[in-house]
Backbone as XML, in Angstrom:
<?xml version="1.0"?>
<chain id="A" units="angstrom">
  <residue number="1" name="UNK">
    <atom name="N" x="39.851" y="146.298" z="197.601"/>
    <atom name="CA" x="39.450" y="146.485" z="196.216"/>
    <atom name="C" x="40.683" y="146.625" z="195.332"/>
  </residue>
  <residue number="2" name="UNK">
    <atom name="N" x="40.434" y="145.693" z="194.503"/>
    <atom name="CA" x="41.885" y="146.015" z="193.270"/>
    <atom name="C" x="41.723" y="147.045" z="192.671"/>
  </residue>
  <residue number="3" name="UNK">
    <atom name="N" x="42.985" y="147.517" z="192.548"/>
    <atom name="CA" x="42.869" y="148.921" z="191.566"/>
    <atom name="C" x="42.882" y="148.809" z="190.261"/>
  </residue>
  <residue number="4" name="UNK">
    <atom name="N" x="42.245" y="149.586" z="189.204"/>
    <atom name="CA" x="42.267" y="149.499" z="187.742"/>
    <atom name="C" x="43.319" y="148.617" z="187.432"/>
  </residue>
  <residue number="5" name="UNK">
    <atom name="N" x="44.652" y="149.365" z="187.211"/>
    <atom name="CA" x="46.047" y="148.755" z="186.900"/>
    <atom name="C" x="46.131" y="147.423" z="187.665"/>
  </residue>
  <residue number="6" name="UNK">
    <atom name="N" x="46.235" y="146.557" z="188.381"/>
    <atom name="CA" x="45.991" y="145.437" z="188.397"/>
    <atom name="C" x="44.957" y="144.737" z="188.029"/>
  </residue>
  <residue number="7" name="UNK">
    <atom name="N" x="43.997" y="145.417" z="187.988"/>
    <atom name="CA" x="42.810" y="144.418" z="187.432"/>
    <atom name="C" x="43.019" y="144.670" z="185.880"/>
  </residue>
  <residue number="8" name="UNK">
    <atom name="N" x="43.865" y="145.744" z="185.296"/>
    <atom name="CA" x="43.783" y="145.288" z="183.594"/>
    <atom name="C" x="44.963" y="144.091" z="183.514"/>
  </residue>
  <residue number="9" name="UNK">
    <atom name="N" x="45.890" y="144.026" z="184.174"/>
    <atom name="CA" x="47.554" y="143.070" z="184.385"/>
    <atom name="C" x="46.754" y="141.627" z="184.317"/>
  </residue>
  <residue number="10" name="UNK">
    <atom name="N" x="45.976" y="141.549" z="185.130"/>
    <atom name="CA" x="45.690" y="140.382" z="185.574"/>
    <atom name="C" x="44.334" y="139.877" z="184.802"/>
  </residue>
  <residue number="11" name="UNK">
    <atom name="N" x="43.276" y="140.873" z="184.233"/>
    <atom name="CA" x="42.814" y="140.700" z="182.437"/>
    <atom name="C" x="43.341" y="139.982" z="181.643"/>
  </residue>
  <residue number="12" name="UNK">
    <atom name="N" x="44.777" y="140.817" z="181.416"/>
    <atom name="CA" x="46.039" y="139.958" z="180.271"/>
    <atom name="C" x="46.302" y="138.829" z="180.496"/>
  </residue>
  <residue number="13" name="UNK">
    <atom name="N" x="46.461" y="138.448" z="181.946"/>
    <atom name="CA" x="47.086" y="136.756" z="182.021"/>
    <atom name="C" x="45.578" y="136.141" z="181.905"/>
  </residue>
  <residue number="14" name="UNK">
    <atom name="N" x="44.512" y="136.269" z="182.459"/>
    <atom name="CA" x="43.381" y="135.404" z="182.052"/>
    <atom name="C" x="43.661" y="135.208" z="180.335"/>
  </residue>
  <residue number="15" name="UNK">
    <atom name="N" x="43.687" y="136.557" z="179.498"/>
    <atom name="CA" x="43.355" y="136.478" z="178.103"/>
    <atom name="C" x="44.820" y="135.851" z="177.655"/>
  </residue>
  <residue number="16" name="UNK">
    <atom name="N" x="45.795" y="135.683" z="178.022"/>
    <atom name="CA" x="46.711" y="135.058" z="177.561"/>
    <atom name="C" x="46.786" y="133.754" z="176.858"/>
  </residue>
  <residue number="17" name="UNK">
    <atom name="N" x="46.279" y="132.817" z="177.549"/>
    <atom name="CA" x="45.593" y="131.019" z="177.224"/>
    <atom name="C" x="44.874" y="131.198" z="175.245"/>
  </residue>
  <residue number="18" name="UNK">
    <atom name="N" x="44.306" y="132.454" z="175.556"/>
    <atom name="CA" x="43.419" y="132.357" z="174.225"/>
    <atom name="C" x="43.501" y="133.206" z="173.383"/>
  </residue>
  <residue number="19" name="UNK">
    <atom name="N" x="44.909" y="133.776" z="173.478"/>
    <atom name="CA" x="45.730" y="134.842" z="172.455"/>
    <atom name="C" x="46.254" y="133.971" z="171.407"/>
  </residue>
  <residue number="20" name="UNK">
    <atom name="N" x="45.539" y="133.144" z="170.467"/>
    <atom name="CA" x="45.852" y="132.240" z="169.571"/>
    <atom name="C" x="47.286" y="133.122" z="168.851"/>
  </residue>
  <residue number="21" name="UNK">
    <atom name="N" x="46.920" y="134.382" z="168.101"/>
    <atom name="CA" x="47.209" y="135.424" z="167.315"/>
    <atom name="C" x="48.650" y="136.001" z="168.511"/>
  </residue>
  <residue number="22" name="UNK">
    <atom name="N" x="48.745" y="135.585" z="169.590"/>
    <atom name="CA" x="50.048" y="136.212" z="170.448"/>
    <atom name="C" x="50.318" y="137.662" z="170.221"/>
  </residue>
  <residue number="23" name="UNK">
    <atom name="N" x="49.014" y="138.333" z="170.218"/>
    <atom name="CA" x="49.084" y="139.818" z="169.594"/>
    <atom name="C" x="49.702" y="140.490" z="171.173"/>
  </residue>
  <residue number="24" name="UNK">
    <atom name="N" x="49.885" y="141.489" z="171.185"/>
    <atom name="CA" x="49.582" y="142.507" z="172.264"/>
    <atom name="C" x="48.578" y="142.906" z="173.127"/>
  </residue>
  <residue number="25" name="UNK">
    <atom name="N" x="48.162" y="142.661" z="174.222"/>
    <atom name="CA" x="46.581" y="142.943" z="174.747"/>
    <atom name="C" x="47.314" y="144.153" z="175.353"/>
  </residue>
  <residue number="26" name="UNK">
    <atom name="N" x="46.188" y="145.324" z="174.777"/>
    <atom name="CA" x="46.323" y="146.645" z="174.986"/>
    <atom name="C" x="45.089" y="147.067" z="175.482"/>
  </residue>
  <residue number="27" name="UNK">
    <atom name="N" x="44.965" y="148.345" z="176.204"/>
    <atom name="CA" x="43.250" y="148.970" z="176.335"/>
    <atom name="C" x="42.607" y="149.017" z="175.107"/>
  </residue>
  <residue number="28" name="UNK">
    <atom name="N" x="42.530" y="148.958" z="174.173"/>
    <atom name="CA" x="42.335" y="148.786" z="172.783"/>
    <atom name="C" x="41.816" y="147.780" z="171.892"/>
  </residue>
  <residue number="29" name="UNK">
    <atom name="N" x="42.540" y="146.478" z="172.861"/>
    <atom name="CA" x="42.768" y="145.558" z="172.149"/>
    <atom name="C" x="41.284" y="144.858" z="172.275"/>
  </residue>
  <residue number="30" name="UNK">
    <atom name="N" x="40.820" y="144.688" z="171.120"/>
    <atom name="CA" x="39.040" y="143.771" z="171.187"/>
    <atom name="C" x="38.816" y="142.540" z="170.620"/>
  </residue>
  <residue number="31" name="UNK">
    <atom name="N" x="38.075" y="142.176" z="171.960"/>
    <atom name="CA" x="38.199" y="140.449" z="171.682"/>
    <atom name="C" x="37.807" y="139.872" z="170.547"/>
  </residue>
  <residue number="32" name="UNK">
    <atom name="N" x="36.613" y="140.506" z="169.778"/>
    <atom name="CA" x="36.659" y="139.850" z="168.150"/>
    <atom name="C" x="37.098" y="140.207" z="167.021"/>
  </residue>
  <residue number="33" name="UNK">
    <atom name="N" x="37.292" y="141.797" z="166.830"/>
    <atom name="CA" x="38.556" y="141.495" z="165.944"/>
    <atom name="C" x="40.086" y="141.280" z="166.129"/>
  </residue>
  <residue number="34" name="UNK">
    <atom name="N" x="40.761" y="141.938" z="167.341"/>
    <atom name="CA" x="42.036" y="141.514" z="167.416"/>
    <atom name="C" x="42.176" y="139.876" z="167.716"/>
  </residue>
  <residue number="35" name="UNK">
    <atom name="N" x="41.499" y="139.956" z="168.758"/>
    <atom name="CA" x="41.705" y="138.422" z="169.572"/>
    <atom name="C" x="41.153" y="137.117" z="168.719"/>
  </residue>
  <residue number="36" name="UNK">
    <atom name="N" x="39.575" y="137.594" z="168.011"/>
    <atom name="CA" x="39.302" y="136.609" z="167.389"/>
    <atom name="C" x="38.696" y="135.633" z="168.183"/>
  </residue>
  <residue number="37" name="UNK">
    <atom name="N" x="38.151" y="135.836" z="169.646"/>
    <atom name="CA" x="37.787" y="135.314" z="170.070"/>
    <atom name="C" x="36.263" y="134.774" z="169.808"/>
  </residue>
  <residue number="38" name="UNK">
    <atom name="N" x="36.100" y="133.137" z="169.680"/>
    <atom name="CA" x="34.268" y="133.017" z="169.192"/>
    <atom name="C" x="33.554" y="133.208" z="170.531"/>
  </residue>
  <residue number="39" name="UNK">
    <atom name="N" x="31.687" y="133.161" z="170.573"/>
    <atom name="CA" x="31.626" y="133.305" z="171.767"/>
    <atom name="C" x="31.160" y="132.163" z="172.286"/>
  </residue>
  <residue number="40" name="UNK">
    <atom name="N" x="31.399" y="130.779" z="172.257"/>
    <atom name="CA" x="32.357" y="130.219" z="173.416"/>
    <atom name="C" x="33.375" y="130.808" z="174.342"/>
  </residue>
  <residue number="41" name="UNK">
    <atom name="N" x="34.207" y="130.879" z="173.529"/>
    <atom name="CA" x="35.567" y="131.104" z="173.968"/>
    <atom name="C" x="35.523" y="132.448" z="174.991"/>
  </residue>
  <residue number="42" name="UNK">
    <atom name="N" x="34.701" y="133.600" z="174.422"/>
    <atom name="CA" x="34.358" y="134.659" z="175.400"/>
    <atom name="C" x="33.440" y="134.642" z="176.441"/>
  </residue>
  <residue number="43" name="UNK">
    <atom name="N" x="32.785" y="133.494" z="176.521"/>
    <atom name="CA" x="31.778" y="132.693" z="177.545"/>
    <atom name="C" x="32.799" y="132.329" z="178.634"/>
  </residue>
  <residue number="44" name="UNK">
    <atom name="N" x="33.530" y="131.487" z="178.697"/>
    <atom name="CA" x="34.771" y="130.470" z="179.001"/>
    <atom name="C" x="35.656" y="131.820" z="179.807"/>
  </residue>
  <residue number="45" name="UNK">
    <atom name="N" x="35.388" y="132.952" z="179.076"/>
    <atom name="CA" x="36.777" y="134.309" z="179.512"/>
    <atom name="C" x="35.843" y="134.868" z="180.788"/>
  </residue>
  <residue number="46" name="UNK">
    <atom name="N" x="34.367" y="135.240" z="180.187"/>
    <atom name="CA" x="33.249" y="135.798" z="181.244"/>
    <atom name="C" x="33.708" y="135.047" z="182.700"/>
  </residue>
  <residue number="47" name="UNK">
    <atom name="N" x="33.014" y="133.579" z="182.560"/>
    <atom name="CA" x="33.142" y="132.952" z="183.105"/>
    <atom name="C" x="34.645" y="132.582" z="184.645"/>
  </residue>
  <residue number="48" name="UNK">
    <atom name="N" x="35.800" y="133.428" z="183.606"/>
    <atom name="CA" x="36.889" y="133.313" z="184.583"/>
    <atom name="C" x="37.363" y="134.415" z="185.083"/>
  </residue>
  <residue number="49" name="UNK">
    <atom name="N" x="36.694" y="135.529" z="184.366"/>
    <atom name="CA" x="36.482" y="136.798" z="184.910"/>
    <atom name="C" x="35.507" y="136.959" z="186.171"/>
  </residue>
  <residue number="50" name="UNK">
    <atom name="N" x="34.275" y="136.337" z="186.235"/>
    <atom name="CA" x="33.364" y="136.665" z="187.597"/>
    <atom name="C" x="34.126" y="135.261" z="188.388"/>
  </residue>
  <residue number="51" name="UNK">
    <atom name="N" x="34.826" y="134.351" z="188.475"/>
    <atom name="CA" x="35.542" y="133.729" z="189.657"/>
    <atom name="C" x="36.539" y="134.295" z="190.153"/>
  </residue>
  <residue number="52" name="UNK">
    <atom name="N" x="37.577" y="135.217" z="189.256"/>
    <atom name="CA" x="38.174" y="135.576" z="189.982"/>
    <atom name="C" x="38.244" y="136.755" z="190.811"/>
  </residue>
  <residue number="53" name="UNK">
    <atom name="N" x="36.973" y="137.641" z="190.167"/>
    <atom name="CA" x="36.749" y="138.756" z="191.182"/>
    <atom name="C" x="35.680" y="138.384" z="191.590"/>
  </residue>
  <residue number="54" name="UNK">
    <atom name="N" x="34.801" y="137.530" z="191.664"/>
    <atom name="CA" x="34.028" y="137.074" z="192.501"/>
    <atom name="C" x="32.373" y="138.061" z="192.242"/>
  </residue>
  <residue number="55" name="UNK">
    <atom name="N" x="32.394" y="138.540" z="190.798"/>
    <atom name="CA" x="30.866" y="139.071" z="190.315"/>
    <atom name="C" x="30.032" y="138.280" z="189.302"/>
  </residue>
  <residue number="56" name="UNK">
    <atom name="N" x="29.193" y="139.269" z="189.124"/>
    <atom name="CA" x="28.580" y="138.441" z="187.823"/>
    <atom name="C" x="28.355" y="139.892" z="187.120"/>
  </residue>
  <residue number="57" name="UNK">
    <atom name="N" x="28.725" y="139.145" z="186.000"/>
    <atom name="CA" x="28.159" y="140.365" z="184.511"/>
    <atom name="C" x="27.513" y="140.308" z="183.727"/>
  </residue>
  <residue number="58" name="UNK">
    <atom name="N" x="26.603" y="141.178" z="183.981"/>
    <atom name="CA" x="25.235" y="140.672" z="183.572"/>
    <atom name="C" x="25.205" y="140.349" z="182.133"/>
  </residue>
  <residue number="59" name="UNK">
    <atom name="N" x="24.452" y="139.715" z="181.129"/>
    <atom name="CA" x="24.960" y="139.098" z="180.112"/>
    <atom name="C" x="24.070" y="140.348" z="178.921"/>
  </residue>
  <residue number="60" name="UNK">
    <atom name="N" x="23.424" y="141.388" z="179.177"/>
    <atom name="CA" x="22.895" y="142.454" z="178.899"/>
    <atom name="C" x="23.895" y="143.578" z="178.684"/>
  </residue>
  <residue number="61" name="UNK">
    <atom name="N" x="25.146" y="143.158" z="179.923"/>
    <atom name="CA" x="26.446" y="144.233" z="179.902"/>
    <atom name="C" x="26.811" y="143.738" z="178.300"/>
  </residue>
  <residue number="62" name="UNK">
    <atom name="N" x="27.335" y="142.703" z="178.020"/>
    <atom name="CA" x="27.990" y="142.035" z="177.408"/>
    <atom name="C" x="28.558" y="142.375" z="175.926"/>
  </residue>
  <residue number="63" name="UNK">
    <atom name="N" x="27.550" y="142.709" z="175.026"/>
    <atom name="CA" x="27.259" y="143.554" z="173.818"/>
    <atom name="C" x="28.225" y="144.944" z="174.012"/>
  </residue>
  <residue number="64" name="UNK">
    <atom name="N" x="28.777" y="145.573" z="174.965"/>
    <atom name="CA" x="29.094" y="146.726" z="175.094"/>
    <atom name="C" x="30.737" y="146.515" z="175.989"/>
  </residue>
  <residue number="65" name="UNK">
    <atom name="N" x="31.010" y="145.472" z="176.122"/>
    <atom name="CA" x="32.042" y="145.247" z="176.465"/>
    <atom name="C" x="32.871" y="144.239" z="175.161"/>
  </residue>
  <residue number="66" name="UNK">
    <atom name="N" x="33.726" y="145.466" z="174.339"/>
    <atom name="CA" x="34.087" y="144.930" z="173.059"/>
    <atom name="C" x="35.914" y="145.305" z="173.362"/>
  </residue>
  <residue number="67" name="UNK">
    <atom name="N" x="36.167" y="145.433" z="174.364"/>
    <atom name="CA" x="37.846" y="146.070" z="174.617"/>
    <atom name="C" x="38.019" y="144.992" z="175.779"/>
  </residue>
  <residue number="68" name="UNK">
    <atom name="N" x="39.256" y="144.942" z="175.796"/>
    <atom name="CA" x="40.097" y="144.660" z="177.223"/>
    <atom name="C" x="39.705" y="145.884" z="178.237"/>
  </residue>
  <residue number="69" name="UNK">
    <atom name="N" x="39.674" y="147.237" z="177.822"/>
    <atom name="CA" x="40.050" y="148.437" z="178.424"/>
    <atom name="C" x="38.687" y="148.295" z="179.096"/>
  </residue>
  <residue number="70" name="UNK">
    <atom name="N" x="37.347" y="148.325" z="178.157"/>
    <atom name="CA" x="36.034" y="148.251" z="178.797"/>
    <atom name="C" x="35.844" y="146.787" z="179.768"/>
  </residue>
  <residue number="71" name="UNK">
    <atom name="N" x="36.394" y="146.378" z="179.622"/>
    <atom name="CA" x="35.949" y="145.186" z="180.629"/>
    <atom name="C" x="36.615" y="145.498" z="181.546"/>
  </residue>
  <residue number="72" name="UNK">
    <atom name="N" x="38.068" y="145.534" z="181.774"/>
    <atom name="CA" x="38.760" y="145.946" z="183.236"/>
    <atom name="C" x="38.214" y="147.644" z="183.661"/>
  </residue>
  <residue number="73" name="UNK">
    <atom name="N" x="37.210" y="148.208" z="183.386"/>
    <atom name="CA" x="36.569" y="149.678" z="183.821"/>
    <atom name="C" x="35.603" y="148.408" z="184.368"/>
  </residue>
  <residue number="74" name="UNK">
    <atom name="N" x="34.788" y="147.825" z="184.101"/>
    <atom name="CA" x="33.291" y="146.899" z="183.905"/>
    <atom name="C" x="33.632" y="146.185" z="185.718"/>
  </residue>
  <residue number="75" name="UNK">
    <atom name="N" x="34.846" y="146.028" z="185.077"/>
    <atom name="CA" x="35.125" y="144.644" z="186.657"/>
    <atom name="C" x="35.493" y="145.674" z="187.767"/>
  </residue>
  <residue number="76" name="UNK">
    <atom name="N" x="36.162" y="146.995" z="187.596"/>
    <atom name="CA" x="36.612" y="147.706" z="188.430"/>
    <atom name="C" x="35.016" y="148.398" z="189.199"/>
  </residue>
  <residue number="77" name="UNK">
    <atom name="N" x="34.383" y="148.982" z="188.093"/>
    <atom name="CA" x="32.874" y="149.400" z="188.725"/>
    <atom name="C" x="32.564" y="148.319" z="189.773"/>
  </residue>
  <residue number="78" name="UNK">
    <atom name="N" x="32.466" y="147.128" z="189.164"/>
    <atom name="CA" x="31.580" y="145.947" z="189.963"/>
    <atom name="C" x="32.519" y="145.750" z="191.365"/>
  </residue>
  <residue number="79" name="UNK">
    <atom name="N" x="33.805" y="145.441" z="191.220"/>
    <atom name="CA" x="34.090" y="145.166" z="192.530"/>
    <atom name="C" x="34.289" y="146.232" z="193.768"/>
  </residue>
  <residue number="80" name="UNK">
    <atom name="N" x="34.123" y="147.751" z="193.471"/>
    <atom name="CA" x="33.931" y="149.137" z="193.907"/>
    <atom name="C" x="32.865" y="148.985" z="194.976"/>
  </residue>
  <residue number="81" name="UNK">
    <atom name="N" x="31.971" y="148.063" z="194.845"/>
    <atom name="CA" x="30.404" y="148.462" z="195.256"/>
    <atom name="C" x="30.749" y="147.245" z="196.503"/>
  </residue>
</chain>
């Protein structure tokens, strides 16, 4: 099981490709107002988030995952189990 701290490291390089804005991805940092991400584009992120840890998130989670910080807690729960 990956630990938090790598699974937020490795968050950043997924979200890197679509850091139009080259901001800082922080625990903080949220995909529609910092990132600006549309949701395509956060479809496309979902999407490369459950291949590389190998879950699915449920699309009910989704609405409530508005941080970098909450999604790498989100992926850490899921791959725990």
């Amino acid at each position: 099981m990956p630990d938090r701290a790598a699974i937020f490291t490795r968050l950043a390089d997924l979200i890197a490709p679509l850091n139009k804005k080259g901001i800082a991805v922080e625990e903080n940092t949220s995909f529609a107002n910092d990132l600006e991400l549309d949701s395509l584009t956060v479809m496309d992120l979902v999407a490369n988030i459950e291949d590389e840890w190998d879950i699915v998130i449920p699309l009910n989670l989704l609405p409530e995952l508005e941080t970098v910080g909450q999604v790498a807690d989100a992926v850490a729960r899921m791959t725990d189990k």
